[in-house]
BATORFI-428851 format. One record per residue: residue number from 1; residue in three letters; x, y, z of N, C-alpha, C in turn. Coordinates in steps of 0.1 Angstrom, whole numbers, padded with zeros to 4 digits. Example, Ala and Ser with C-alpha at 12.3 -4.5 7.8 and 13.67 -1.06 7.14 Angstrom:
# BATORFI-428851
 resi resn   n_x   n_y   n_z  ca_x  ca_y  ca_z   c_x   c_y   c_z
    1  ALA  0132 -0057  0078  0123 -0045  0078  0132 -0033  0078
    2  SER  0128 -0022  0071  0137 -0011  0071  0129  0000  0079
# end
This chain:
# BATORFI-428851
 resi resn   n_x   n_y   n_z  ca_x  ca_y  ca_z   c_x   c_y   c_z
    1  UNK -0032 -0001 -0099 -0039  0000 -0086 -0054  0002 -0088
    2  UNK -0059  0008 -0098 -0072  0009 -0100 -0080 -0002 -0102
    3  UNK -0078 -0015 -0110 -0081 -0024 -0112 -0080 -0032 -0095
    4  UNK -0074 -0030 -0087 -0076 -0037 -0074 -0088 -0023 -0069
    5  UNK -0085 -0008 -0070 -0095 -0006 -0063 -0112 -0010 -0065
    6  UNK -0111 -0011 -0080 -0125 -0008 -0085 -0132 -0028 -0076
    7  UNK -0118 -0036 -0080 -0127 -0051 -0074 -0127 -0043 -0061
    8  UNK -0121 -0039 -0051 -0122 -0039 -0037 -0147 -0030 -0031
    9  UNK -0143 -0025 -0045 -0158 -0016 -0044 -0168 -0025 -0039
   10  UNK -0173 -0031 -0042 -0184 -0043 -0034 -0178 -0056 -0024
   11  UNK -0167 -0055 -0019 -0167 -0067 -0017 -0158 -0057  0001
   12  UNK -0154 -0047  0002 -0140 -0042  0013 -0152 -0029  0024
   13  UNK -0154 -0030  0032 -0154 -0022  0039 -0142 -0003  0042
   14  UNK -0140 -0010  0049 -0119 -0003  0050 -0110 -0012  0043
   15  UNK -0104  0000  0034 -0097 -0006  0025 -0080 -0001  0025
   16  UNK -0069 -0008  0024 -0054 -0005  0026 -0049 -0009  0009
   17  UNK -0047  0009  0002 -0038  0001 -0007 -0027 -0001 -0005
   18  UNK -0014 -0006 -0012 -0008 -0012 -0008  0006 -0015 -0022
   19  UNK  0014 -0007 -0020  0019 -0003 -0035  0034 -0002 -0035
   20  UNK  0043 -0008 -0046  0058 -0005 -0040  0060  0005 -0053
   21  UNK  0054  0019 -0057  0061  0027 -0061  0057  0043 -0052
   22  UNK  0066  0045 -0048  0065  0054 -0034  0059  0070 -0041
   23  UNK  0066  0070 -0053  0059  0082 -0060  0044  0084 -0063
   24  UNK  0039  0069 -0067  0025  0070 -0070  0018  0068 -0059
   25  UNK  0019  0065 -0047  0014  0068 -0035  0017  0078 -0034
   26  UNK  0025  0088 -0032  0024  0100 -0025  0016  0111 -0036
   27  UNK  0015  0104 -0048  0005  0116 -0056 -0011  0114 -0057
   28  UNK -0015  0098 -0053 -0024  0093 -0046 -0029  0101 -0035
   29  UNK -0017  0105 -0025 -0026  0111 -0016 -0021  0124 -0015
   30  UNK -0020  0128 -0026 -0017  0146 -0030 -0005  0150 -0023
   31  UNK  0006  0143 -0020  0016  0151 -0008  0028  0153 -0020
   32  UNK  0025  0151 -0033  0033  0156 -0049  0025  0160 -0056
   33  UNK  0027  0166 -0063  0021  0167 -0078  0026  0163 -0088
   34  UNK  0010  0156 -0096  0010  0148 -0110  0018  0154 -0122
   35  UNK  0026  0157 -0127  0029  0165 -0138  0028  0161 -0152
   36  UNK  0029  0146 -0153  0029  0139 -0168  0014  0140 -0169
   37  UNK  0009  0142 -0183 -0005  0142 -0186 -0008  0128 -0182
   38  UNK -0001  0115 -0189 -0009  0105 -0193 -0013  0099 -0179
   39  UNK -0007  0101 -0168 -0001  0102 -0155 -0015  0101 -0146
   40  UNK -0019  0115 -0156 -0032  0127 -0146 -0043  0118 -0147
   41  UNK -0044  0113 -0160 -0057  0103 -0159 -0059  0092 -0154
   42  UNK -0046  0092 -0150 -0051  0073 -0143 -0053  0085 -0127
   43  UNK -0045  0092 -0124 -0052  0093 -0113 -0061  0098 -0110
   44  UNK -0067  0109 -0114 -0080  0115 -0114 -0089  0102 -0112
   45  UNK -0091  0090 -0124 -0095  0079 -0121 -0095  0072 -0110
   46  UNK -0083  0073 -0102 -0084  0064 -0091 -0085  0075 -0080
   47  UNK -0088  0086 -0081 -0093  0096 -0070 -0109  0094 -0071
   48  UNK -0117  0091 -0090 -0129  0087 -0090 -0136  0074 -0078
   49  UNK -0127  0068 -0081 -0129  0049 -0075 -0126  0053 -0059
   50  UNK -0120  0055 -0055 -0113  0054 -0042 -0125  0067 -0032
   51  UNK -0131  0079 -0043 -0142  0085 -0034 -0156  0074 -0031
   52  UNK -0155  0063 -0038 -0169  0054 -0032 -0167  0047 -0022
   53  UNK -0155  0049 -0013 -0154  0038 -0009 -0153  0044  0004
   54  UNK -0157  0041  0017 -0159  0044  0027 -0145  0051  0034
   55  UNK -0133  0040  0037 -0121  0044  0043 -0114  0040  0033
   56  UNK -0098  0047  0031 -0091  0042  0024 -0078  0046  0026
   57  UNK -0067  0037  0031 -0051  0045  0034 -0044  0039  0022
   58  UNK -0031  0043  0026 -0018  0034  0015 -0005  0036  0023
   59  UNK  0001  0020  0017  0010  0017  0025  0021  0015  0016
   60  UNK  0031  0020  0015  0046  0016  0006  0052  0008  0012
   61  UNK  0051 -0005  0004  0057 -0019  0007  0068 -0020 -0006
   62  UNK  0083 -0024  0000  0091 -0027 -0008  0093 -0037 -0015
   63  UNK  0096 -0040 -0030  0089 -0042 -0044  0093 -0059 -0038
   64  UNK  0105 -0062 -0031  0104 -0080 -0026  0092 -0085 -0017
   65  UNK  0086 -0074 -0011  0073 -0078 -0005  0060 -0079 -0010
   66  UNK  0061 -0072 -0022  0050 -0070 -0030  0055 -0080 -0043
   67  UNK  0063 -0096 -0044  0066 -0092 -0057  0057 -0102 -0066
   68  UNK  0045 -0106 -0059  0033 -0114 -0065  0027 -0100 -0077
   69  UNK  0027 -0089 -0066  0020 -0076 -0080  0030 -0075 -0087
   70  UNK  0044 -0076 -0085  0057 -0068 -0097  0052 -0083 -0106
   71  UNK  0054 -0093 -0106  0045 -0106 -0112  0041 -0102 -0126
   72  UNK  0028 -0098 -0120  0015 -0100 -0125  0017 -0082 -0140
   73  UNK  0023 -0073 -0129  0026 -0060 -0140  0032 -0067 -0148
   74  UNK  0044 -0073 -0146  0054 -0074 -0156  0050 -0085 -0168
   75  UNK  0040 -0094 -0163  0039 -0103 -0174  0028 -0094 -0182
   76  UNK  0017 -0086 -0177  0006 -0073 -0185  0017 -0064 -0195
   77  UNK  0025 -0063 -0191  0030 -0053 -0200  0039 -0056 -0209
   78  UNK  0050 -0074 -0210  0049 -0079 -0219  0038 -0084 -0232
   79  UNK  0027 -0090 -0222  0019 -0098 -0232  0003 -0082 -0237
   80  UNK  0008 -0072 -0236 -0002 -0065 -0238 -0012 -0066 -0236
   81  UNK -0018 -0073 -0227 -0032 -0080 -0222 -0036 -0084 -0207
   82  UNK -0045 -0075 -0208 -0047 -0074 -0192 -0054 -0091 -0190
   83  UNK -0054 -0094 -0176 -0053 -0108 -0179 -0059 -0111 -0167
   84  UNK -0072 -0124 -0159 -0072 -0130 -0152 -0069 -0141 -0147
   85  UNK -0066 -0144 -0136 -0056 -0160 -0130 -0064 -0167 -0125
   86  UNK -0067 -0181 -0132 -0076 -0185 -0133 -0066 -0203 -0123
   87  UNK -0056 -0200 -0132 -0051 -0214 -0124 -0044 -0217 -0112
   88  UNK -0047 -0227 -0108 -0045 -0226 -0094 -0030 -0230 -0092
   89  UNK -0021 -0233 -0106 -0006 -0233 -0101 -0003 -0220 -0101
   90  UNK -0010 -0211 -0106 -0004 -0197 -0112 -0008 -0191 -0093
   91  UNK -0019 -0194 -0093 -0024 -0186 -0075 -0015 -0189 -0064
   92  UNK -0015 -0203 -0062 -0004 -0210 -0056  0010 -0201 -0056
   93  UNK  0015 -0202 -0068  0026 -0193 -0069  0024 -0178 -0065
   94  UNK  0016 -0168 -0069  0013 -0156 -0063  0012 -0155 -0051
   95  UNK  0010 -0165 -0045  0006 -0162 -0031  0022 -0168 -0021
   96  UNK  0023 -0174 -0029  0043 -0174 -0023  0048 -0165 -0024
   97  UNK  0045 -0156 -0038  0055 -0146 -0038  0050 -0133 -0026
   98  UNK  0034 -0133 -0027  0031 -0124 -0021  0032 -0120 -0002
   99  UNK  0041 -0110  0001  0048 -0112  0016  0043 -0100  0022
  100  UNK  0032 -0092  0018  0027 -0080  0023  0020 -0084  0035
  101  UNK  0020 -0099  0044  0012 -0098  0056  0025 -0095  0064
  102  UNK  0038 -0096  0061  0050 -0095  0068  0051 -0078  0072
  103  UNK  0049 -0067  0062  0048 -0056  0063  0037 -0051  0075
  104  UNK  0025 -0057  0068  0009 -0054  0079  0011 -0060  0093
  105  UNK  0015 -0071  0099  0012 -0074  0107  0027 -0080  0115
  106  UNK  0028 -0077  0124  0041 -0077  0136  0034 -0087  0148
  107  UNK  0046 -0099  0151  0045 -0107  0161  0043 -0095  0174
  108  UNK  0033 -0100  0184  0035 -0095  0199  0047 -0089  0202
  109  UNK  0058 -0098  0202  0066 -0095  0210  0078 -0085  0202
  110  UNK  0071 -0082  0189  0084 -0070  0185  0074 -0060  0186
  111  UNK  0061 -0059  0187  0058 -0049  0193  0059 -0043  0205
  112  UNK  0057 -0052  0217  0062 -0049  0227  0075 -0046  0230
  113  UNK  0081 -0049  0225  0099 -0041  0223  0099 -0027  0216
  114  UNK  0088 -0024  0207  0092 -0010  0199  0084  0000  0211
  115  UNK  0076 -0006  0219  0066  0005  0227  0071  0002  0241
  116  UNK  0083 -0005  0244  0092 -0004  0257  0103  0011  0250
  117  UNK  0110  0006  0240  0120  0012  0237  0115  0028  0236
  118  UNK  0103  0031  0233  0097  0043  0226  0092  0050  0241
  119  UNK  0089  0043  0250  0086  0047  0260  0102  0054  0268
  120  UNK  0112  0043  0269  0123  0048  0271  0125  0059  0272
  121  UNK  0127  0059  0257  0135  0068  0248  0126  0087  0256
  122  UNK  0114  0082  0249  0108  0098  0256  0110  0103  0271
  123  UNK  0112  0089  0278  0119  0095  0295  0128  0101  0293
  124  UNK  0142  0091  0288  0155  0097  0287  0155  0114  0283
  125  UNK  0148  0111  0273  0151  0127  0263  0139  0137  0271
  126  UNK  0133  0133  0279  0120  0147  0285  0108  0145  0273
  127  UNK  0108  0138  0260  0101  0141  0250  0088  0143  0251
  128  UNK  0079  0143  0248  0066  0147  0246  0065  0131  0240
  129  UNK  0053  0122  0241  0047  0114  0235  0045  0117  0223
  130  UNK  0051  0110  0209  0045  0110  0198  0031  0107  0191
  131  UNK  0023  0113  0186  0009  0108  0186  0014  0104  0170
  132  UNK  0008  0086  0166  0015  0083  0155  0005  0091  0141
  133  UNK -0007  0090  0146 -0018  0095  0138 -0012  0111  0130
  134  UNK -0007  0116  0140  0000  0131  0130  0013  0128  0126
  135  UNK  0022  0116  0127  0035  0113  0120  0026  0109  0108
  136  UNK  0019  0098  0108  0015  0095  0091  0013  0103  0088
  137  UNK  0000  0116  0089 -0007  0124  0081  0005  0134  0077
  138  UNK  0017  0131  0080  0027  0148  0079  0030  0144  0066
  139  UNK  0035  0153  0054  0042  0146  0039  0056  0149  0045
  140  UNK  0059  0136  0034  0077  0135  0037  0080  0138  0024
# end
């Protein structure tokens, strides 16, 4: 993740990482604690990188949505070398695998189904309106 945040530094405004291991997001945004040493320095590092940067959230996307990055790790850590993609059959391909706009972004109409149902639901039950802003910030 660091290597995407440090490119994201001159080129992103508000920035979404975007990660399918649920653990290193949640130690990302401190809701666990780091315990492996070798662990502590990549993140301290990307708490370095990610303080320059104006906004910054994270999103756990499951590893078939993401599997352009599972990709790209898995051929780095066979060939011991960090690596740039330079060819355009190799991009082509990443970008098939890559399905994270499916996660980010919902057609109209299944939104308007989840905020019919949600409205429902809080009549039925007397509920209080959920504010979603304090569901994300709560740790699970």
């Amino acid at each position: 993740m660091n290597n995407g945040v440090k490119a994201a530094l001159d080129h992103v405004e508000i920035n979404l990482i975007v990660g399918d291991s649920r653990l290193a997001i949640q130690q990302y945004m401190g809701v666990i604690a780091c315990r492996k040493e070798t662990l502590q320095v990549q993140l301290m590092r990307h708490k370095e990188l990610t303080a320059k940067l104006n906004s910054v959230g994270y999103l756990h996307a499951v590893r078939a949505y993401n599997a352009s990055a599972d990709s790209l790790a898995t051929e780095a850590l066979e060939s011991q070398v960090t690596k740039i993609v330079l060819s355009e059959t190799r991009k082509t391909e990443l970008k098939t695998l890559n399905r994270i706009s499916e996660v980010l972004y919902a057609d109209e109409q299944a939104l308007a189904d989840v905020d019919l149902n949600l409205r429902t639901t809080a009549r039925c039950c007397r509920a209080e309106p959920i504010n979603k802003g304090q569901v994300d910030e709560q740790p699970r």
